[in-house]
N, C-alpha and C positions, 0 to 999 in steps of 0.2 A: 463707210462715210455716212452712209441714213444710219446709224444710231448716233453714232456721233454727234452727227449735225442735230439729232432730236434731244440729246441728252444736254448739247450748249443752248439748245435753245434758238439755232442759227440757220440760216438757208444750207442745202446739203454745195450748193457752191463753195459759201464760206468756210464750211470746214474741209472741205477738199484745198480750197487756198492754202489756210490755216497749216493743214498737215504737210501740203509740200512744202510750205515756208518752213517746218520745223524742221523735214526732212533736207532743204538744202542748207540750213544752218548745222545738221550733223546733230540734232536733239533728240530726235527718232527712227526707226527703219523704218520702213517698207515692203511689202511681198504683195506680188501680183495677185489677183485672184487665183484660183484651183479652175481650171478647164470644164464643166462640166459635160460629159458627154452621153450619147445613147444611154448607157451601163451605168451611169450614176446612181445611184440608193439616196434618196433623199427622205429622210424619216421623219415619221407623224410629228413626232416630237418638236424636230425643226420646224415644221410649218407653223405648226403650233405655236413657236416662239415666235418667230416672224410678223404670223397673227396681233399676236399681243404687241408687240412691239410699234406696228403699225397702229394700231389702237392707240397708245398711247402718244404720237408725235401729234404737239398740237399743231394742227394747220391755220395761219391767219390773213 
């Protein structure tokens, strides 16, 4: 949902609305998050991106 909402330009509410709304019109899926637990491998790489990504959401 935070990229989403960074990439519309929108509060991360609104595209969470947005998504369910399209999700109960039958316009898109859905999947839970992944669980992450103790044993999860979370690589540089990903934070990495995360990193940037956050960077880039403008806050106002």
């Amino acid at each position: 949902m935070a990229e989403l909402a960074a990439l519309l330009s929108v509060p991360v509410g609104v595209a969470g609305a947005l998504v369910a709304d399209l999700r109960d019109a039958g316009w898109v899926t859905t999947q839970r998050p992944k669980e992450l637990t103790d044993d999860t491998v979370v690589s540089v790489a990903l934070l990495r991106r995360v990193r940037e990504r956050l960077r880039n959401v403008n806050v106002s």
